[in-house]
mmCIF file of the N, C-alpha and C atoms, coordinates in Angstrom:
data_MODEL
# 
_entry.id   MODEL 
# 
loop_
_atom_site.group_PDB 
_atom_site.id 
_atom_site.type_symbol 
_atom_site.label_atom_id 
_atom_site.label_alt_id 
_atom_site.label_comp_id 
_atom_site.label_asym_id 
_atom_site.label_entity_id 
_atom_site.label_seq_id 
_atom_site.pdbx_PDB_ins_code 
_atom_site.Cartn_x 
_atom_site.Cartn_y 
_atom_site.Cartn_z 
_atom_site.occupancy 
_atom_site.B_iso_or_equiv 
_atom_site.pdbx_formal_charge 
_atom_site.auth_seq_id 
_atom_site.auth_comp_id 
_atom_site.auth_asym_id 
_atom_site.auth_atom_id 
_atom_site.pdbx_PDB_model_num 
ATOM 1   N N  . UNK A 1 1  ? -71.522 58.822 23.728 1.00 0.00 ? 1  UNK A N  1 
ATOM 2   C CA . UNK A 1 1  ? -70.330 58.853 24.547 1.00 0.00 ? 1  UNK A CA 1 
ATOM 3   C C  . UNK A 1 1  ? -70.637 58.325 25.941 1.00 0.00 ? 1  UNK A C  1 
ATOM 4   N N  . UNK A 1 2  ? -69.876 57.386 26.614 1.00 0.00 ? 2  UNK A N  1 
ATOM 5   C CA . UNK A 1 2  ? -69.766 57.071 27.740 1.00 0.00 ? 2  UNK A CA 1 
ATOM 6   C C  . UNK A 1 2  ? -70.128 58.117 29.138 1.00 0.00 ? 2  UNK A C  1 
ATOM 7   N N  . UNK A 1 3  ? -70.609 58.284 29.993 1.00 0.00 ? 3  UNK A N  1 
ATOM 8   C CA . UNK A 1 3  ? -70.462 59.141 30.629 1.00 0.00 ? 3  UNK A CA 1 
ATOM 9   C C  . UNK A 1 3  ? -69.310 58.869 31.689 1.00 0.00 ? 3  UNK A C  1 
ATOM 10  N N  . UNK A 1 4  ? -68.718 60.468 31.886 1.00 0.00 ? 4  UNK A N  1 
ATOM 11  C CA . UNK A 1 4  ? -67.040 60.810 32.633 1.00 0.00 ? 4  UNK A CA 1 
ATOM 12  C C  . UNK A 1 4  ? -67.743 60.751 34.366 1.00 0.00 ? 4  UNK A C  1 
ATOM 13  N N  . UNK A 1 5  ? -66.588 59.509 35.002 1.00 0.00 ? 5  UNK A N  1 
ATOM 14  C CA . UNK A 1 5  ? -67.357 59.904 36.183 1.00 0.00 ? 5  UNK A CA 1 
ATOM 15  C C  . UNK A 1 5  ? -66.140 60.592 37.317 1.00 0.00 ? 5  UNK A C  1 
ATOM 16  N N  . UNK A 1 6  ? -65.850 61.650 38.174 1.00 0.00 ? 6  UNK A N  1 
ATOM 17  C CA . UNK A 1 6  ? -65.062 62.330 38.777 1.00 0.00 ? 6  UNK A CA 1 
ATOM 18  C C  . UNK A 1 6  ? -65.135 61.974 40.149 1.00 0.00 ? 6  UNK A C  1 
ATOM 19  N N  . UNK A 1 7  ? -64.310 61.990 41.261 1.00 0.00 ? 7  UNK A N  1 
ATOM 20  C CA . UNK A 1 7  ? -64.770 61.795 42.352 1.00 0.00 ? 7  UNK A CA 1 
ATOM 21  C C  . UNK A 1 7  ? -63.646 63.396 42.838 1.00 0.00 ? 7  UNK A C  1 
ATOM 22  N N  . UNK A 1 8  ? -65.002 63.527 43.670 1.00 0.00 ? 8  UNK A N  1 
ATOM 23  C CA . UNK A 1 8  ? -64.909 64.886 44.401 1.00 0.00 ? 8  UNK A CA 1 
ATOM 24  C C  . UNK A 1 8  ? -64.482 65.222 46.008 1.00 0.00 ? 8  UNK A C  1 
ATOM 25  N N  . UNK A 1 9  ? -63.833 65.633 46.520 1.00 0.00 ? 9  UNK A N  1 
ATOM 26  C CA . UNK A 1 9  ? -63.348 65.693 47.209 1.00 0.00 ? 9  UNK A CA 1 
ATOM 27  C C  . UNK A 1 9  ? -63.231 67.307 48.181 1.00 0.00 ? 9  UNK A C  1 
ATOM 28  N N  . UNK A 1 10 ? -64.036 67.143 49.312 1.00 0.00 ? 10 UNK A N  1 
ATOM 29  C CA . UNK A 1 10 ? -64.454 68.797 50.078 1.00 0.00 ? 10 UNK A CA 1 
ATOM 30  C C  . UNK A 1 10 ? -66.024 68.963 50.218 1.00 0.00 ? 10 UNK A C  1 
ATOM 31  N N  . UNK A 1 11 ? -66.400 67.884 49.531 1.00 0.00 ? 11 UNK A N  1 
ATOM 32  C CA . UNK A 1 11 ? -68.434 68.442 49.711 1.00 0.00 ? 11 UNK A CA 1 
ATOM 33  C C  . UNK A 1 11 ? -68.552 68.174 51.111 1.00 0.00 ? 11 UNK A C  1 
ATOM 34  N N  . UNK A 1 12 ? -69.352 68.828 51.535 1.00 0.00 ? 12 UNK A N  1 
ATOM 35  C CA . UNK A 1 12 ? -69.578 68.914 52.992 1.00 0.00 ? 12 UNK A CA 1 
ATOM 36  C C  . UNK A 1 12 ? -71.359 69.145 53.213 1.00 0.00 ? 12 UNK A C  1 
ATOM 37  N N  . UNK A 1 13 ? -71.844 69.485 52.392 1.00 0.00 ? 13 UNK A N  1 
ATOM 38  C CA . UNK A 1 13 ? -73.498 70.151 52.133 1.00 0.00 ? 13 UNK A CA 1 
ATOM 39  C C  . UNK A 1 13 ? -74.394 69.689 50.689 1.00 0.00 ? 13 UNK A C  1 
ATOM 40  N N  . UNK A 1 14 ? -75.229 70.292 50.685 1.00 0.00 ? 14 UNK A N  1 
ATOM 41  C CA . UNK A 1 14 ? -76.049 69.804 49.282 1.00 0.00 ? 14 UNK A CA 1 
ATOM 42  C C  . UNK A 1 14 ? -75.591 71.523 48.562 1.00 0.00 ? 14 UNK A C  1 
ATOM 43  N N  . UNK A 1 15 ? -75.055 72.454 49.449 1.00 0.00 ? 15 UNK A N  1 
ATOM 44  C CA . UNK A 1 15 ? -74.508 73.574 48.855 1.00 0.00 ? 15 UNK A CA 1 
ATOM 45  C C  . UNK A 1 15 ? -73.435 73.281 48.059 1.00 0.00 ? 15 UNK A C  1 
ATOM 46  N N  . UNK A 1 16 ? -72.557 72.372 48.337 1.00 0.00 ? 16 UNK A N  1 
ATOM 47  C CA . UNK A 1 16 ? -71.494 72.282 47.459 1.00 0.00 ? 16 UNK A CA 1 
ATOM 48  C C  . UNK A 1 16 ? -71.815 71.296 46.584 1.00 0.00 ? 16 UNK A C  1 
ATOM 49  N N  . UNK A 1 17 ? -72.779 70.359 46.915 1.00 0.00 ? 17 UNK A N  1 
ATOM 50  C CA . UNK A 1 17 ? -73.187 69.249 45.394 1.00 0.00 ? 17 UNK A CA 1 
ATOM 51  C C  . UNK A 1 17 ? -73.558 70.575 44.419 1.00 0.00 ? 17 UNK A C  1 
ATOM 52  N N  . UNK A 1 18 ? -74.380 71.330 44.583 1.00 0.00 ? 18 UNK A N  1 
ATOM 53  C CA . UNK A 1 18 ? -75.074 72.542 43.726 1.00 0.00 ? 18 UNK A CA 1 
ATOM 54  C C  . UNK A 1 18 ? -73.595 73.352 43.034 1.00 0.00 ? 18 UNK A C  1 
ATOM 55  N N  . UNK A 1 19 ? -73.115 73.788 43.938 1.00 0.00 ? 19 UNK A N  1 
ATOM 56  C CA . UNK A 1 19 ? -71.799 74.204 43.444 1.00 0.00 ? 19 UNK A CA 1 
ATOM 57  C C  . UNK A 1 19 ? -70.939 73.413 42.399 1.00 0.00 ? 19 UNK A C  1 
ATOM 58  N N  . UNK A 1 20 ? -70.972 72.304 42.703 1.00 0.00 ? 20 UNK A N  1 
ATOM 59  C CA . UNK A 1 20 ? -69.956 71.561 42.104 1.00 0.00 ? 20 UNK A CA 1 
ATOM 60  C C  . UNK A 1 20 ? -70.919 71.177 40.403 1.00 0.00 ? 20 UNK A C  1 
ATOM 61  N N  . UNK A 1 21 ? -72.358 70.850 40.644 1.00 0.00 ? 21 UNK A N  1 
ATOM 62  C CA . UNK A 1 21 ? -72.837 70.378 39.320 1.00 0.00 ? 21 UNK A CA 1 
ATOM 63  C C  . UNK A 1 21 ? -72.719 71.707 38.653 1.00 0.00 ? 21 UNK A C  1 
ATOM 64  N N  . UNK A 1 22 ? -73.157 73.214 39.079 1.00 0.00 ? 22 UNK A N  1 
ATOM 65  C CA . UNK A 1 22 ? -73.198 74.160 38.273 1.00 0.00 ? 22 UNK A CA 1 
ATOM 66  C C  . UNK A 1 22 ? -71.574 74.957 37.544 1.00 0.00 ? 22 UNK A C  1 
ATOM 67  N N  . UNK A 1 23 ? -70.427 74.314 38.193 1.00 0.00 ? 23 UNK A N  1 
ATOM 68  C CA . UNK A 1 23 ? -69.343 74.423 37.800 1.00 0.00 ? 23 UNK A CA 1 
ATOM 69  C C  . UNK A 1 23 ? -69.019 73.343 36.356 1.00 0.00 ? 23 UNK A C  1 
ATOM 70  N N  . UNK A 1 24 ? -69.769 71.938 36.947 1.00 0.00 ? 24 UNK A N  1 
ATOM 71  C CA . UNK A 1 24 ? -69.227 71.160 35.730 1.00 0.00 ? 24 UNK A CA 1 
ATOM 72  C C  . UNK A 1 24 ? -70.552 71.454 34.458 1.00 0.00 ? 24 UNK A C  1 
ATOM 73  N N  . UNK A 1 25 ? -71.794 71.881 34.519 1.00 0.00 ? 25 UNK A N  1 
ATOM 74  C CA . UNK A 1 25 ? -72.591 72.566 33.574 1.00 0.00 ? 25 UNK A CA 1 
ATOM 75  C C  . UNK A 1 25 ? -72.162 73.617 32.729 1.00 0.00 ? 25 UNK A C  1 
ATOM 76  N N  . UNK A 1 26 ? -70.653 74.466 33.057 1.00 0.00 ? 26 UNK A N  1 
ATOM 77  C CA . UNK A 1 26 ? -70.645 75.363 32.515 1.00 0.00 ? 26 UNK A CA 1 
ATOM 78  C C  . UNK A 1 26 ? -69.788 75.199 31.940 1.00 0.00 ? 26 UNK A C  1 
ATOM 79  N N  . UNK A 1 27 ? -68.686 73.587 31.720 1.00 0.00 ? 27 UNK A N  1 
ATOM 80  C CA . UNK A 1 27 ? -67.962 72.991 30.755 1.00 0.00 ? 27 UNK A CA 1 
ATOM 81  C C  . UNK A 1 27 ? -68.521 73.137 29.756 1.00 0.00 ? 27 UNK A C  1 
ATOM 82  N N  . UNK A 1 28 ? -67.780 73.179 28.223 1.00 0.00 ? 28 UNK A N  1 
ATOM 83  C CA . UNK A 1 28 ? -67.677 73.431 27.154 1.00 0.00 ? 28 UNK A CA 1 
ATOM 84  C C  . UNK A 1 28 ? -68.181 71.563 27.113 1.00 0.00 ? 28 UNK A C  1 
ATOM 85  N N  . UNK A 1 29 ? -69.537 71.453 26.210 1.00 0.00 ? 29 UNK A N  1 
ATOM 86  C CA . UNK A 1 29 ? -69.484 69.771 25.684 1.00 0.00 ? 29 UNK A CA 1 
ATOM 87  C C  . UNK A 1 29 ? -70.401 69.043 26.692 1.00 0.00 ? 29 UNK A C  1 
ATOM 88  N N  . UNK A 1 30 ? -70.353 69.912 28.102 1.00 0.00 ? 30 UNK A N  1 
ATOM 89  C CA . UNK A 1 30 ? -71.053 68.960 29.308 1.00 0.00 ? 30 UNK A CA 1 
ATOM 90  C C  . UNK A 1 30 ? -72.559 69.244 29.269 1.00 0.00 ? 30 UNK A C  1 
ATOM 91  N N  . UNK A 1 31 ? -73.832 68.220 28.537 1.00 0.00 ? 31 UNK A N  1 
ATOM 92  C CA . UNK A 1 31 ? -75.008 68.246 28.750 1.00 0.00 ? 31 UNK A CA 1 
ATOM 93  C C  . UNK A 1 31 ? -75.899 68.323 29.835 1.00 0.00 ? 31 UNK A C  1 
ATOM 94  N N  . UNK A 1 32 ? -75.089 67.717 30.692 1.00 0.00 ? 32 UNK A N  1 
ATOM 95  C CA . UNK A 1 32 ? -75.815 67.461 32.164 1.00 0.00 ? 32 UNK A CA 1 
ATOM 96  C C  . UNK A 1 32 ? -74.833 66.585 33.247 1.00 0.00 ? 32 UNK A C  1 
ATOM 97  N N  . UNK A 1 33 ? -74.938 67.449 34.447 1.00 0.00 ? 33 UNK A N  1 
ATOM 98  C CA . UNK A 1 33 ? -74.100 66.273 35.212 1.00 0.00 ? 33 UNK A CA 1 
ATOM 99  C C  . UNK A 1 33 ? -75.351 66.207 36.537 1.00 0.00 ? 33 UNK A C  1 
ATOM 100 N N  . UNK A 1 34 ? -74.898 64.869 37.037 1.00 0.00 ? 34 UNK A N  1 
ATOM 101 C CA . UNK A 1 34 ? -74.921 64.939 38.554 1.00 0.00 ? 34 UNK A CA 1 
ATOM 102 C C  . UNK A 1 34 ? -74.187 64.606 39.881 1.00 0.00 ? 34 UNK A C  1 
ATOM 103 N N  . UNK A 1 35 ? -74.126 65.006 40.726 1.00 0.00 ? 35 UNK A N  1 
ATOM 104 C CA . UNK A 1 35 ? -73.011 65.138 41.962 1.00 0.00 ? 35 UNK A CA 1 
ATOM 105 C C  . UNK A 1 35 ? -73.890 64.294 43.301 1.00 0.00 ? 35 UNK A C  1 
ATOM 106 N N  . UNK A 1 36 ? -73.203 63.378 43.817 1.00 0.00 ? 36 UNK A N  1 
ATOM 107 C CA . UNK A 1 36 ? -73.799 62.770 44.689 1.00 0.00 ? 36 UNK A CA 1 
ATOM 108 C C  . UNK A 1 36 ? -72.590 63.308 46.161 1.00 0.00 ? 36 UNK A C  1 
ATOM 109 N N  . UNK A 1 37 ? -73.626 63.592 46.760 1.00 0.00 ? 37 UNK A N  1 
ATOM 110 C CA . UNK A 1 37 ? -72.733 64.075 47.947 1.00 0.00 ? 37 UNK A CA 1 
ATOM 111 C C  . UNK A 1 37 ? -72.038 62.953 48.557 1.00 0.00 ? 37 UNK A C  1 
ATOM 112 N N  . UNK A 1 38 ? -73.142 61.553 48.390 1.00 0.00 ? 38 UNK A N  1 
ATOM 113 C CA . UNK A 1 38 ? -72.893 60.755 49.727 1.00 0.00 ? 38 UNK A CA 1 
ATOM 114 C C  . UNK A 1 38 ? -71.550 60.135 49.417 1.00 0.00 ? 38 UNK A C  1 
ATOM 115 N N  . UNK A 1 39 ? -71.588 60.003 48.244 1.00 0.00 ? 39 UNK A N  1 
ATOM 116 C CA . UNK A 1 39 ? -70.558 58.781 46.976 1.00 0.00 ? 39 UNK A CA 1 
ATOM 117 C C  . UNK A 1 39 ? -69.158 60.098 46.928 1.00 0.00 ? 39 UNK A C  1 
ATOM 118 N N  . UNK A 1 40 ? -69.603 61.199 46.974 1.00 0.00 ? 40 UNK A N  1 
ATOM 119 C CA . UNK A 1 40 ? -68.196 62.298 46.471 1.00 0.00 ? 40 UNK A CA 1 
ATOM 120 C C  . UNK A 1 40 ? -68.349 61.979 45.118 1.00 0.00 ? 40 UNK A C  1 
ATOM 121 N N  . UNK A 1 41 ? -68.770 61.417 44.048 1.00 0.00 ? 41 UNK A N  1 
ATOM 122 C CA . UNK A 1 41 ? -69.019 61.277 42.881 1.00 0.00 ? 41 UNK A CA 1 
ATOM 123 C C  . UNK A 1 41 ? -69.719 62.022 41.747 1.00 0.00 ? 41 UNK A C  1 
ATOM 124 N N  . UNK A 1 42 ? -69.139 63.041 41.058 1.00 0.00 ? 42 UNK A N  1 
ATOM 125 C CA . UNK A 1 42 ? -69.870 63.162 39.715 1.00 0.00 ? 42 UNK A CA 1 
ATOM 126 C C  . UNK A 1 42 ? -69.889 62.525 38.517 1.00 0.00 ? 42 UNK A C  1 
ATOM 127 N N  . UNK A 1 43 ? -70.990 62.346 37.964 1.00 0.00 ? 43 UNK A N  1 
ATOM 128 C CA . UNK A 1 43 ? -71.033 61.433 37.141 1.00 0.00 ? 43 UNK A CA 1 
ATOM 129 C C  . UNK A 1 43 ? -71.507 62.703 35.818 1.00 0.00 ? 43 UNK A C  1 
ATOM 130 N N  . UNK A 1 44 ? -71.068 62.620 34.623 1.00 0.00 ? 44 UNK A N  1 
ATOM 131 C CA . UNK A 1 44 ? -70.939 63.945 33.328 1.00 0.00 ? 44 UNK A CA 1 
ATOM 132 C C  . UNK A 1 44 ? -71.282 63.502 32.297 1.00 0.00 ? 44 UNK A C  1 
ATOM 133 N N  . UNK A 1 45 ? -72.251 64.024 31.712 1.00 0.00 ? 45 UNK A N  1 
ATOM 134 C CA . UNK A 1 45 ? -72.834 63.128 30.185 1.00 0.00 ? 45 UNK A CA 1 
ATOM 135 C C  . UNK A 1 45 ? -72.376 64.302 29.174 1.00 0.00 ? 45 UNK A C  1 
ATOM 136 N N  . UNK A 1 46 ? -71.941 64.295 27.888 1.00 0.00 ? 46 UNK A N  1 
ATOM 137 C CA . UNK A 1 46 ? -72.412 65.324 26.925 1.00 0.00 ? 46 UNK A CA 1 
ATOM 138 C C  . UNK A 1 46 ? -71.676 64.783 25.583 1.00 0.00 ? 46 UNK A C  1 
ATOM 139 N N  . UNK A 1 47 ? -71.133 65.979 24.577 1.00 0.00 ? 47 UNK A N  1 
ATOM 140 C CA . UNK A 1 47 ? -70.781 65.832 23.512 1.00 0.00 ? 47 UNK A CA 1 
ATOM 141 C C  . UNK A 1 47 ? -69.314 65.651 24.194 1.00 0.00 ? 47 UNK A C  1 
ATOM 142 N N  . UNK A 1 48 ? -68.711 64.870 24.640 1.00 0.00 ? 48 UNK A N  1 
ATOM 143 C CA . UNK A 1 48 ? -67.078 64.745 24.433 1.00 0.00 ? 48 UNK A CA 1 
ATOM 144 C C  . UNK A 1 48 ? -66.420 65.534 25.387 1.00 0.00 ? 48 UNK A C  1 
ATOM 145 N N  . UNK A 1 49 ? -67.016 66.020 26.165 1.00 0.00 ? 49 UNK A N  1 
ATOM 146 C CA . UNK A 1 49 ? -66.728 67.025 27.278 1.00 0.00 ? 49 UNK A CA 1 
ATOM 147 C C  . UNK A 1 49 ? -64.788 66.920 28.144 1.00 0.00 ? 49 UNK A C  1 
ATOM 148 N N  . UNK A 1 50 ? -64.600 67.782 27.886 1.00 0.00 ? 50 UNK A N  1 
ATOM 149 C CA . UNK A 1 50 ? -62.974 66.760 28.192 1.00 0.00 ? 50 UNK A CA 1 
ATOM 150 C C  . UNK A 1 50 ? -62.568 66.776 29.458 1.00 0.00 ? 50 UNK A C  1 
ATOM 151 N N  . UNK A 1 51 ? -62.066 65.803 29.945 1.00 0.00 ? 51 UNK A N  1 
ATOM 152 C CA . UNK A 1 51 ? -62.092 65.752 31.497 1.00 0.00 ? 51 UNK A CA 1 
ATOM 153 C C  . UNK A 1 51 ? -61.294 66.574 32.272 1.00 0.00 ? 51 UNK A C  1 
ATOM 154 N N  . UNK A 1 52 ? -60.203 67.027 32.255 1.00 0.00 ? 52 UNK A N  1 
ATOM 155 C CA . UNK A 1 52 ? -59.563 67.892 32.100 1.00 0.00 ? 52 UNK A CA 1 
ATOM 156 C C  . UNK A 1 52 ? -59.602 69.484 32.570 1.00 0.00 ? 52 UNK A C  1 
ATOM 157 N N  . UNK A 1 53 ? -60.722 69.453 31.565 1.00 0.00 ? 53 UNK A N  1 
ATOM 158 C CA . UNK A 1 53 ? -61.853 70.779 31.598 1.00 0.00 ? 53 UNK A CA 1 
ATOM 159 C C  . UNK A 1 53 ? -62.816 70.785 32.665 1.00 0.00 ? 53 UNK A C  1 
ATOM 160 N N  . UNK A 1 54 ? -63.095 69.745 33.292 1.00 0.00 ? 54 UNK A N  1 
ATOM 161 C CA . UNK A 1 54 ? -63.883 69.317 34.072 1.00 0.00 ? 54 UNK A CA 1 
ATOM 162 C C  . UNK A 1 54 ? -63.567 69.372 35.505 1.00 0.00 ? 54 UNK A C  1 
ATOM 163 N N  . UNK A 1 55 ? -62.390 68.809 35.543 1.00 0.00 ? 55 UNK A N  1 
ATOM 164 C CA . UNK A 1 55 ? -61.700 68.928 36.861 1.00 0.00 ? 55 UNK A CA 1 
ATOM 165 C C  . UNK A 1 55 ? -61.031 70.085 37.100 1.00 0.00 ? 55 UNK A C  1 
ATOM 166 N N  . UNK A 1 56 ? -60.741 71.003 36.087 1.00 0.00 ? 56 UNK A N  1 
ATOM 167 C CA . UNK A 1 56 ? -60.025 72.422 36.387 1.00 0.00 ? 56 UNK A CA 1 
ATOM 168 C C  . UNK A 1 56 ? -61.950 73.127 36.885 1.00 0.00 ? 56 UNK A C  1 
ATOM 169 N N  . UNK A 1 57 ? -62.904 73.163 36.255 1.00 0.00 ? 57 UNK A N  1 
ATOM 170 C CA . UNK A 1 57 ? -63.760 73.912 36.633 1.00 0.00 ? 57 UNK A CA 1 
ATOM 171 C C  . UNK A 1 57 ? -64.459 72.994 38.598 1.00 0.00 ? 57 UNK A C  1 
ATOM 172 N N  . UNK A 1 58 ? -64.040 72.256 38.833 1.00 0.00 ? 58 UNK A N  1 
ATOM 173 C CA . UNK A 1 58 ? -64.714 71.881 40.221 1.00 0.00 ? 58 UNK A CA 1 
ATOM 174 C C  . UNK A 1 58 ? -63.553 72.534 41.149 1.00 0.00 ? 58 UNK A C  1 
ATOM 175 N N  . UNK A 1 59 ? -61.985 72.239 40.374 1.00 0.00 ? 59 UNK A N  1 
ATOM 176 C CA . UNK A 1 59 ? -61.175 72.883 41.439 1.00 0.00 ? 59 UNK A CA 1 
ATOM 177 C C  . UNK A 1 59 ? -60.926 74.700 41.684 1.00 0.00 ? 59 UNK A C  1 
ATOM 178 N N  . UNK A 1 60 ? -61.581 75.065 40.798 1.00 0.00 ? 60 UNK A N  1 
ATOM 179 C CA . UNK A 1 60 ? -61.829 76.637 40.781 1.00 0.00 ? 60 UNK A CA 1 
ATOM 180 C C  . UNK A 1 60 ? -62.937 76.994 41.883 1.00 0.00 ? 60 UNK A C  1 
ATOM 181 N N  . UNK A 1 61 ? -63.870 75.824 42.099 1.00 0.00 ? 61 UNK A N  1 
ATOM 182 C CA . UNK A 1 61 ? -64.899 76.034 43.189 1.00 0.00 ? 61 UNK A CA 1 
ATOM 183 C C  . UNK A 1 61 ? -63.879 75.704 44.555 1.00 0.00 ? 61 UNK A C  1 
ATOM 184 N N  . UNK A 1 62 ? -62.711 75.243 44.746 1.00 0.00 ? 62 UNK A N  1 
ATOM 185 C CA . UNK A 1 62 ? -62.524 74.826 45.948 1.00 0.00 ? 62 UNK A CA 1 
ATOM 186 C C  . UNK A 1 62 ? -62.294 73.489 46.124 1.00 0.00 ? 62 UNK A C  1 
ATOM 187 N N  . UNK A 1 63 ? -62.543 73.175 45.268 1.00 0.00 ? 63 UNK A N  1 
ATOM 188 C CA . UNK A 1 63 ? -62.283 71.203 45.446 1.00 0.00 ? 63 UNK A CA 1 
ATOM 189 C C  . UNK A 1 63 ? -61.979 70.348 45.033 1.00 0.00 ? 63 UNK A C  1 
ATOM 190 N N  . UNK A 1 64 ? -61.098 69.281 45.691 1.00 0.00 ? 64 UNK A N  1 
ATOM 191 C CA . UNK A 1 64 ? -60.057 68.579 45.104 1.00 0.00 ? 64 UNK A CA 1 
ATOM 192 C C  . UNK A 1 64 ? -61.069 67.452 44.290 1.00 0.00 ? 64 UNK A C  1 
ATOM 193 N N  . UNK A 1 65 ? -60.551 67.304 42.883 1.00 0.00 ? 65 UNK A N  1 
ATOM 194 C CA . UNK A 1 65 ? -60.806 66.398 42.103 1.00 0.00 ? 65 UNK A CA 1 
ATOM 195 C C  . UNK A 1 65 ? -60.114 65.291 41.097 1.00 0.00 ? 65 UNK A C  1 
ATOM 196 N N  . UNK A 1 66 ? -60.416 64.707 40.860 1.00 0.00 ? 66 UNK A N  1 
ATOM 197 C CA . UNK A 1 66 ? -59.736 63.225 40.040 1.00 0.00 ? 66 UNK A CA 1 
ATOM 198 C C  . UNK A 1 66 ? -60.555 62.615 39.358 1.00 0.00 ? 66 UNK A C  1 
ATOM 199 N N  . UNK A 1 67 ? -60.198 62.151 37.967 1.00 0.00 ? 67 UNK A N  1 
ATOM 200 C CA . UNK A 1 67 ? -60.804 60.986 37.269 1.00 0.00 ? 67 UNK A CA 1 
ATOM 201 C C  . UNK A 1 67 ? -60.965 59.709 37.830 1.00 0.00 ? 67 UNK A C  1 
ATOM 202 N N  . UNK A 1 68 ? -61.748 59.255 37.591 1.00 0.00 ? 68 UNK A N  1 
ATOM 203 C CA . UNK A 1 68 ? -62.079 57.655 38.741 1.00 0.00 ? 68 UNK A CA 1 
ATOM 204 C C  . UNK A 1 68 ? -62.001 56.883 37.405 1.00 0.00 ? 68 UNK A C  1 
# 
């Protein structure tokens, strides 16, 4: 599967990159992500992980998100 990439919106620290990857880790399907502070960008690898699911768990941390 392609990997899902999100752009994030509110990081301010490497506290909220941490925040934000351990929110999208705990998606149903998501193998591994990573969050670039500088870019506002997560980028999401796994089994089919649905995006959806993805962006409801970063905005539960506080932060505005979108499919790119």
């Amino acid at each position: 599967m392609d990997p899902v990439t999100i752009k994030v919106e509110g990081m301010t620290c490497a506290g909220c990159a941490t925040a934000v990857r351990s929110a999208i880790e705990n998606v149903p399907g998501v193998e591994s992500a990573q969050v670039d502070l500088a870019t506002g960008l997560a980028t999401v690898a796994g089994d089919q992980p649905k995006t959806t699911s993805i962006i409801e768990a970063i905005m539960t941390r506080g932060y505005k998100a979108e499919a790119v």
